[in-house]
C-alpha positions, -999 to 999 in steps of 0.1 A, spaced: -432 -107 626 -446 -138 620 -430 -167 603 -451 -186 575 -443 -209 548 -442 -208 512 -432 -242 516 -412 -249 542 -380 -227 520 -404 -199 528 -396 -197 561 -359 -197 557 -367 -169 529 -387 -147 554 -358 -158 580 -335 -139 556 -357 -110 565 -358 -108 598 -337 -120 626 -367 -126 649 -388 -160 649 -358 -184 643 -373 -214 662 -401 -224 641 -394 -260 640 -391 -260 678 -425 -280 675 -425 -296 710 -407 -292 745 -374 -299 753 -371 -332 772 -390 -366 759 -419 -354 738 -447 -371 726 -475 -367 694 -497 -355 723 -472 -324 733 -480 -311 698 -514 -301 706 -508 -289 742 -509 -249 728 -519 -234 699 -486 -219 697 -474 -253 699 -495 -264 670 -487 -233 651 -454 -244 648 -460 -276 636 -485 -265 608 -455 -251 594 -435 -280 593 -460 -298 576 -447 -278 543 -410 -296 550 -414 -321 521 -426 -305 497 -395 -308 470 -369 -282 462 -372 -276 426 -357 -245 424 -320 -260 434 -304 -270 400 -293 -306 415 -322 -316 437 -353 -319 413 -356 -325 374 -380 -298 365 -356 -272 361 -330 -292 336 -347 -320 326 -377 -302 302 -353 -291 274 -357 -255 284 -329 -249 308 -296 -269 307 -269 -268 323 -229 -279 312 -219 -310 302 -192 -314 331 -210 -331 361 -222 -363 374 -260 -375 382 -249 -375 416 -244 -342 415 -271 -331 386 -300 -356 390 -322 -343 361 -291 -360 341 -307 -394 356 -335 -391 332 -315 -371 303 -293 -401 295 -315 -432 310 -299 -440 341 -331 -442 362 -339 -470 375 -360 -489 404 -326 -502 427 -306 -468 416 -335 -438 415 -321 -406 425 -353 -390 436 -357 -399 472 -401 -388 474 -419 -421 469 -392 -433 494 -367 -426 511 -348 -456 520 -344 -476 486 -312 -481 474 -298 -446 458 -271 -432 446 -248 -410 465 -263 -370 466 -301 -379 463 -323 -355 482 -349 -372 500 -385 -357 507 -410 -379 528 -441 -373 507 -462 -404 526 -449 -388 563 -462 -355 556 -493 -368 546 -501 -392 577 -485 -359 595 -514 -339 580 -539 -363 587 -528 -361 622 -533 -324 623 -571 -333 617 -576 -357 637 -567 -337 666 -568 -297 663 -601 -303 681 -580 -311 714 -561 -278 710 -571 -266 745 -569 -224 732 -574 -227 696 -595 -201 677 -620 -209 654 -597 -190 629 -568 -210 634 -589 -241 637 -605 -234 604 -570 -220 583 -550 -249 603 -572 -276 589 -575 -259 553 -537 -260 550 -532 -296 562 -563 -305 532 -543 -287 512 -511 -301 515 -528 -339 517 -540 -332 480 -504 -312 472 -486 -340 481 -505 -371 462 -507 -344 431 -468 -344 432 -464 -380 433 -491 -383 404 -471 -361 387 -436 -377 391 -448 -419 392 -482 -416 378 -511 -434 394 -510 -435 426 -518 -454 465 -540 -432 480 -540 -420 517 -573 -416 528 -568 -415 565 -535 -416 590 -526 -453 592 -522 -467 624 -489 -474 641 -507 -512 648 -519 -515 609 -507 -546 592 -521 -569 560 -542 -547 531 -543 -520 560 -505 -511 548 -501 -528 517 -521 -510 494 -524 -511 458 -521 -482 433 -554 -467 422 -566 -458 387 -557 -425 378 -590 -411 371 -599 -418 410 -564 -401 420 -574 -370 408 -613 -373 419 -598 -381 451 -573 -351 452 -601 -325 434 -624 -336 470 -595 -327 491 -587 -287 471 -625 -284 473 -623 -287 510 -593 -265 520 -604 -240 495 -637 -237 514 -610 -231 545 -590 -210 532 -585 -175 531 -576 -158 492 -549 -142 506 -524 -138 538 -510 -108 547 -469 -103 543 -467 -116 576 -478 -146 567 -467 -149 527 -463 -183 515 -495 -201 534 -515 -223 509 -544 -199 502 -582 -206 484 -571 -197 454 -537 -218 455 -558 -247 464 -584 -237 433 -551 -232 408 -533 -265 418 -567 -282 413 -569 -263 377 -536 -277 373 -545 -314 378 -576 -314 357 -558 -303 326 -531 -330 332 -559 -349 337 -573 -345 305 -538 -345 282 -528 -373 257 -503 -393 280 -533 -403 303 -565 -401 285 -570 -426 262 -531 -436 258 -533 -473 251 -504 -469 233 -484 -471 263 -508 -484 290 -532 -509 280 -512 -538 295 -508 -512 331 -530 -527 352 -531 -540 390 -524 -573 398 -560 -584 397 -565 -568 358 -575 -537 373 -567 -510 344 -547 -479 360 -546 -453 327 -578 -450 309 -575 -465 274 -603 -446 259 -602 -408 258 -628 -388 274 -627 -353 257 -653 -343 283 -623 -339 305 -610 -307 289 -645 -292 296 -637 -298 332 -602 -285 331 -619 -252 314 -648 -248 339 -618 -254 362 -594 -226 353 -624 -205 349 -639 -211 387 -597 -202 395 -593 -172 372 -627 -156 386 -619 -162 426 -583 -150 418 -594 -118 399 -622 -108 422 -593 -108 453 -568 -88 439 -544 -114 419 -534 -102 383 -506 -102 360 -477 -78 373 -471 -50 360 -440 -22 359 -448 8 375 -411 24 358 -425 23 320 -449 41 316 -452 59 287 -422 36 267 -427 21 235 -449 -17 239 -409 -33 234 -398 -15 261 -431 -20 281 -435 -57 273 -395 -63 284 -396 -47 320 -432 -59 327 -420 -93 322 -384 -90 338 -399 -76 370 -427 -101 370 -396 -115 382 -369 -96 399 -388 -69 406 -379 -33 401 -343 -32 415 -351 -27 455 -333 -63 459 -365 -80 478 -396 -90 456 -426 -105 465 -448 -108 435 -482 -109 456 -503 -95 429 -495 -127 402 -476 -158 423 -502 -182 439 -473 -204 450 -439 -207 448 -402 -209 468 -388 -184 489 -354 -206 501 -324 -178 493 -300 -207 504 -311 -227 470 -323 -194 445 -288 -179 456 -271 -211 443 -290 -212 411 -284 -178 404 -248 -181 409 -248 -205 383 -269 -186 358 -252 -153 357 -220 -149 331 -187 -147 350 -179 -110 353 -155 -89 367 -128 -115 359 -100 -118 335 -101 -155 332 -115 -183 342 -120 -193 378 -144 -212 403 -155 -178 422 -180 -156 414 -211 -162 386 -201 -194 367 -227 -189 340 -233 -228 329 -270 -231 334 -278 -217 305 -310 -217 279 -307 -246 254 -313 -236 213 -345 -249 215 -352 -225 241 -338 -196 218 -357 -205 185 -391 -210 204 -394 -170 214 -417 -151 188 -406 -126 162 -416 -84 176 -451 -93 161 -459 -121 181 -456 -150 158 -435 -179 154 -398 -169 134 -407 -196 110 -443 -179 100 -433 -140 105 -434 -126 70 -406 -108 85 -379 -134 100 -394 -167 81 -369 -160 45 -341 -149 66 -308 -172 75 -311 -161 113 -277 -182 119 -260 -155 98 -252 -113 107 -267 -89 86 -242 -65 71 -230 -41 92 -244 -58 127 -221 -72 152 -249 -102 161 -269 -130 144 -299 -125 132 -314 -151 154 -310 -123 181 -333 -96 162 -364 -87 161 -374 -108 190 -403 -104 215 -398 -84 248 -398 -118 267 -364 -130 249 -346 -97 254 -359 -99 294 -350 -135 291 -322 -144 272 -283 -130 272 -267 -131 240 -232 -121 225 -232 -86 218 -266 -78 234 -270 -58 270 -272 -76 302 -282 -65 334 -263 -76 362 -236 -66 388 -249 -32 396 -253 -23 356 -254 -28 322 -227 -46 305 -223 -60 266 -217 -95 268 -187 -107 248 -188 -145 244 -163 -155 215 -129 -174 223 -104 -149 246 -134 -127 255 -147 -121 293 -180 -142 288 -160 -168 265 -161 -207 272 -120 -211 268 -127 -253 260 -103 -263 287 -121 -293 296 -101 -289 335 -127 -257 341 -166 -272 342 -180 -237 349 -189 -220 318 -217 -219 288 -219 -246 265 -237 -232 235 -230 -193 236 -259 -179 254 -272 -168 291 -299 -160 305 -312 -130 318 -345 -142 338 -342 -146 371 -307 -123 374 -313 -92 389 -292 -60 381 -283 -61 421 -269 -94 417 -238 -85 418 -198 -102 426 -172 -86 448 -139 -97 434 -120 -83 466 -142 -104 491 -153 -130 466 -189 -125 480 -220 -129 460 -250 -104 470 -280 -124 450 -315 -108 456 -343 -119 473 -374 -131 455 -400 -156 451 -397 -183 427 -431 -189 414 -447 -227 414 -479 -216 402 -489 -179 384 -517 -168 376 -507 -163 338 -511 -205 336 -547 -202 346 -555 -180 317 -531 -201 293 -547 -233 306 -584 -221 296 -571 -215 266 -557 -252 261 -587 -268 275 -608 -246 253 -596 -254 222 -591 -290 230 -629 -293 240 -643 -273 212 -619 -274 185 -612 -234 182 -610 -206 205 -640 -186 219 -636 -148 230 -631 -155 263 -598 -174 255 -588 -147 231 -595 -123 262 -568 -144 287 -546 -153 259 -540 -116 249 -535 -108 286 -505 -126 286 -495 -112 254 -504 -81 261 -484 -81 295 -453 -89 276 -459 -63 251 -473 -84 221 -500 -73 197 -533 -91 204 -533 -131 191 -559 -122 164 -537 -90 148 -503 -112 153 -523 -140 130 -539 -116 104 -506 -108 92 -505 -142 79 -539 -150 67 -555 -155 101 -560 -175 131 -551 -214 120 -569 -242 126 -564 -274 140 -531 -292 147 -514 -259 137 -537 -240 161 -530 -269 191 -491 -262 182 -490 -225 186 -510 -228 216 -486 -251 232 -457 -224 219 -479 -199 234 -479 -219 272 -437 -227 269 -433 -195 259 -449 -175 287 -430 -204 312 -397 -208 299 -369 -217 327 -398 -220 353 -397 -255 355 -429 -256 337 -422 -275 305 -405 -307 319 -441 -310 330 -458 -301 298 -441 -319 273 -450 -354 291 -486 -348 296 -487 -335 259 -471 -369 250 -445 -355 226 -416 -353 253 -401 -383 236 -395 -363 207 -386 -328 226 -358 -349 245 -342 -364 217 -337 -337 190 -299 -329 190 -293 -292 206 -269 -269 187 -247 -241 196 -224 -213 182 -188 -224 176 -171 -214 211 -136 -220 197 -143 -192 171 -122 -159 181 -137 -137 152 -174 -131 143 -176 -150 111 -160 -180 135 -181 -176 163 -215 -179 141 -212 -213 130 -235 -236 136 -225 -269 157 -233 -299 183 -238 -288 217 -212 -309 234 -228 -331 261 -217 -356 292 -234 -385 274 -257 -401 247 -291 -391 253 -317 -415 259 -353 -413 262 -376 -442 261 -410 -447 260 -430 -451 281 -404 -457 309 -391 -422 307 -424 -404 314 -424 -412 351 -400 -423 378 -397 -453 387 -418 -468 417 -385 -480 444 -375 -514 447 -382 -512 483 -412 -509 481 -419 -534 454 -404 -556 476 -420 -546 511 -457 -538 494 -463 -574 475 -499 -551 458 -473 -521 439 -465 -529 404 -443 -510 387 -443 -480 360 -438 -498 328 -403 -500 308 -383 -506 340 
C-alpha cells in the first residue's frame, strides 16, 4: 500500500493502517545529502512530494490552532493556560506581535512556551523547488510529472490562502527565492488583498488543470481537481464578505508604506457573482465525479428524524466499523489519529467511573449555549420563529419530562450533535443516559483541583463514535479512525447560496435546490415548506441571517465558524456575548435548570479591528523594514 497525504497527518493516519511504508520522510540518502539527491529517483521525489503537506497546520488538536475553540462554537473548560490552549490567546486579548502563539508567519519570533510552529514560507519555496526541477527527474512519468507538479501548485496557493486567512493581506511568493537574494529581492512588501486572491485563484486554476478528481484509497488525502476548485470557491466568497470589501471602517488608514491601500475601501458586489460562478464551476466538477452528500445505508425506511440523525452522525463517524473514510463528501481534511484521538478524549463524558479522575474521557470540550440555541426546531426553523417552540420558556421542563425544553423538538443535527442531561449518548460500546446534575456520573463536582469536566452542562456527540470506548482495567482509550473534514462538499452548496443572495438580493431555484440538499440530508423539510409555516420565505437582513444560521448550522464544531464570523464582520459581537449554563451545583431537577454565567479563566476581550487577524511577528517587522503591521497591535 501506498502512503499519501491528506496533509502530512494523513500519512500518520494511513500509518495507523498499515504497518508497511513507514519511511516516507526518508526523502534523501543516508550520508551528506544535497537539494540535488532529491531528484536522483522518482521514488526519491515521491517521497518528498509528500513532505511538502508537513506545514500545513493542525487544526484538529484542541491546543495547536484557534479554529476549533476560538469561533464560539466549541469551548473548552475554563482551567488552562494559553500555553497550553492557544485559541485562549485571542479569547481574552493576549495576542500580540513580541508574544504570538501561532508560530506560521514565523517561526522564530519571540513566543510563548507550547506554540506549534508551521513554516508556511519554507513549504512554499519547497514547492517551488519541486517545479523548478521535476524536469531533471531522470525516470519520471508523465503522470507523476503532471500530478507531482499539480500538488506542489496546489499547495503554493493553500499555503498563501492560509496565511490570508489568519494575517490578512499578504507578501506574495511568486518564485523560490534565491539562497544569494538580498535588498527588495527578500524584503518584500505586503500586497493588496484583491491581488492575493487573483494571485492564489492563478495558482488553483493551474493544479486543477493537473489534477486528477479523485485518488484511489491508496492514495486518499492527495490534493485533488476538485479540492483545488473548492478551496478556490472558498477564497472568493471570503473575498467578497464585509471585513474585506468595502470595510473602511477598519482599514482606510491600512496601507503600505508608500500609501499603497491594502483592503478595498469601496465594496464591489460583483465579487459575490464570482464567488457564485465559483461554487457553481466546484459543485458541477464534484457532482459529475462521484462526490455527494453521505448518506446512511442503516435507515432506510425510518421516520425523516431518524433518517436526518444517522445521515448526519455517519457523515461523520461512519456506521460503527471503527475506520471511516468519507470519500463520497470530504474534499479535504485530517487524518492524524495521534491529534483526533486526543480531541476526542476530551470531548467524550467521563464514563465508566465513580468519580472524578484524570483517565479515561474528560468531557471538557464541550458545545457553548450559543451553539445549543442556534440548532432549528423538528421543522427546520429558528426556535425563536417556530410557531411551535417560539412562546415556550425552553429554560424550563414540561410537566412530567425529566429534561428542559431547550432539548425538544430539535432538528436531527442536534440530537446527532449534542449530549444533553437525560438524553441518549452513544459511546463506549453503547447507549447510555447521561446524568449531569451534582453527585451524578456525568456531573461537574466544582472542585476547582479537577480541570477535566463540562462547564455548562452539555456534550457533544459529533465526532464520538459508539466504538470509542474506555477500559477502566487497562486505562486504554480505543478512539476510531476517521477523517476530519477541512472542506465538504455541503459548503459548496451553502456557499452558492450565500453568494446568491448577496449578488441578487433573494434566492433563485438553483439555491433552493443545494440549500434543501443539505436540509434534506439531515432530515429537514424543504427551506420553502419550513418558511411557509410562518408566512413565507423573508427578505432581506432577515433572509442574510437565516442563511448565515443555515451555513453554522450545517458546520458546527468543524472549525468552520471561527472563520465565518470574521469575514461576515459581526465576530466582534459573536465573541463578546456572555455564554450561559445550567446550574452544575444543582443536585435536583428544579436546581439543575437554572439559568447562569458560564464560569470562565478570564475577562473576554475582543477588539476591533486588531482581533480579526493575528498579528504580523515582531521579527519580521524588524528584519523586513517594507511589513507593516495588522492594525490595533
Amino acid at each position: 500500500m501506498k502512503l499519501q497525504h491528506l496533509s502530512y497527518a494523513a500519512a500518520l493516519f494511513l500509518m495507523s493502517l498499515t504497518s508497511s511504508c513507514n519511511k516516507y520522510l526518508d526523502i534523501v540518502p543516508e550520508g551528506k545529502p544535497t537539494v540535488q539527491d532529491i531528484y536522483k529517483t522518482q521514488v526519491q521525489t515521491q517521497n518528498y512530494v509528500y513532505t511538502l503537506y508537513g506545514s500545513i497546520p493542525d487544526r484538529v488538536h484542541l491546543q495547536a490552532f484557534p479554529d476549533l475553540a476560538a469561533g464560539g462554537d466549541f469551548i473548552s473548560g475554563y482551567y488552562g493556560a494559553p500555553r497550553y490552549f492557544t485559541y485562549k490567546s485571542l479569547l481574552y486579548g493576549l495576542e500580540s506581535s513580541s508574544s504570538t502563539y501561532y508560530g506560521f508567519w514565523s517561526t522564530v519570533s519571540a513566543a510563548p512556551e507550547g506554540v506549534w510552529r508551521y513554516n508556511a514560507f519554507k513549504a512554499i519555496r519547497n514547492c517551488y523547488n519541486l517545479l523548478k526541477n521535476i524536469e531533471s527527474v531522470p525516470d519520471i512519468t508523465e503522470e507523476n510529472k503532471r500530478y507531482w507538479s499539480g500538488e506542489a501548485y496546489f499547495l503554493i496557493a493553500y499555503y498563501h490562502q492560509l496565511l490570508l486567512e489568519y494575517y490578512g493581506p499578504i507578501v506574495l511568493i511568486k518564485d523560490e527565492i534565491s539562497q544569494n537574494a538580498e535588498g527588495e529581492e527578500i524584503y518584500l512588501k505586503r500586497r493588496p488583498y484583491d491581488e492575493c486572491v487573483d494571485f492564489i485563484v492563478e495558482k488553483y486554476n493551474t493544479a486543477a488543470g493537473l489534477l486528477p478528481a479523485r485518488w484511489g484509497n491508496d492514495d486518499i488525502g492527495r490534493a485533488t481537481a476538485a479540492t483545488a476548485l473548492g478551496q478556490k470557491a472558498r477564497l472568493l466568497l471570503y473575498a467578497a464578505s464585509p471585513l474585506v470589501n468595502g470595510n473602511a471602517e477598519f482599514y482606510a488608514n491600512f496601507k503600505n508604506k508608500d500609501g499603497e491601500q491594502l483592503i478595498p475601501i469601496q465594496e464591489d458586489r460583483n465579487k459575490w457573482q464570482k464567488a457564485m460562478v465559483s461554487a457553481k464551476e466546484a459543485i458541477d466538477y464534484c457532482e459529475s465525479n462521484g462526490y455527494k452528500l453521505y448518506t446512511s445505508s442503516t435507515v432506510a425506511g425510518s421516520t425523516d428524524m431518524e433518517r436526518g440523525t444517522q445521515n448526519y452522525y455517519a457523515t461523520f463517524v461512519g456506521e460503527g466499523t471503527g475506520t471511516f473514510l468519507n470519500t463520497d463528501e470530504i474534499l479535504f481534511g485530517s487524518g492524524n489519529q495521534s491529534s483526533l484521538s486526543y480531541t476526542l478524549k476530551n470531548i467524550a463524558p467521563r464514563v465508566g467511573l465513580k468519580s472524578y479522575s484524570n483517565d479515561g474521557f474528560r468531557g471538557y470540550l464541550i458545545p457553548t449555549w450559543d451553539c445549543i440555541e442556534m440548532y432549528y426546531s423538528k421543522n427546520g426553523l429558528p426556535m425563536n420563529v417556530d410557531p411551535l417552540t417560539k412562546d415556550l420558556d425552553l429554560y424550563s421542563v414540561a410537566p412530567g419530562d425529566n429534561t428542559a425544553l431547550l432539548n425538544r423538538n430539535r432538528e436531527p443535527r442536534f440530537y446527532a450533535s449534542i449530549g444533553f442531561d437525560r438524553g441518549s449518548y452513544k459511546v463506549n460500546g453503547g447507549v447510555i443516559t447521561l446524568m449531569c446534575r451534582r453527585g451524578e456520573p456525568q456531573q461537574n463536582d466544582g472542585n476547582p483541583n479537577n480541570p477535566y469536566q463540562s462547564d455548562n452542562g452539555y456534550y457533544a456527540q459529533k465526532w464520538i463514535s459508539k466504538l470509542d470506548t474506555y477500559n477502566t482495567t487497562s486505562k486504554a482509550i480505543t478512539a476510531s479512525k476517521y477523517i476530519f473534514p477541512y472542506l465538504r462538499l455541503a459548503e459548496l452548496y451553502l456557499s452558492y447560496a450565500e453568494a446568491d443572495f448577496e449578488f441578487n438580493g433573494s434566492l433563485s431555484q438553483q439555491s433552493l435546490t443545494y440549500l434543501n440538499k443539505v436540509r434534506n440530508r439531515a432530515g429537514l423539510p424543504n427551506f420553502e415548506a419550513s418558511w411557509s409555516l410562518v408566512g413565507g420565505i423573508p427578505t432581506g437582513q432577515t433572509l442574510r441571517n437565516v442563511i448565515r444560521q443555515e451555513r453554522s448550522i450545517e458546520f458546527l464544531m468543524e472549525g468552520r465558524r471561527f472563520h465565518d464570523i470574521r469575514r461576515w464582520k459581526i465576530a466582534h459581537i459573536e465573541m463578546m456575548r456572555t455564554w450561559k449554563s445550567w446550574n452544575l451545583a444543582g443536585k435536583t431537577q428544579e436546581e439543575f435548570y437554572s439559568i447562569t454565567n458560564m464560569q470562565e479563566g478570564d475577562v473576554r476581550v475582543f477588539e476591533s479591528p486588531k482581533s480579526y487577524w493575528l498579528a504580523i511577528p515582531i521579527d519580521q517587522l524588524n528584519t523586513n523594514h517594507n511589513l507593516v503591521q495588522n492594525p490595533g497591535y
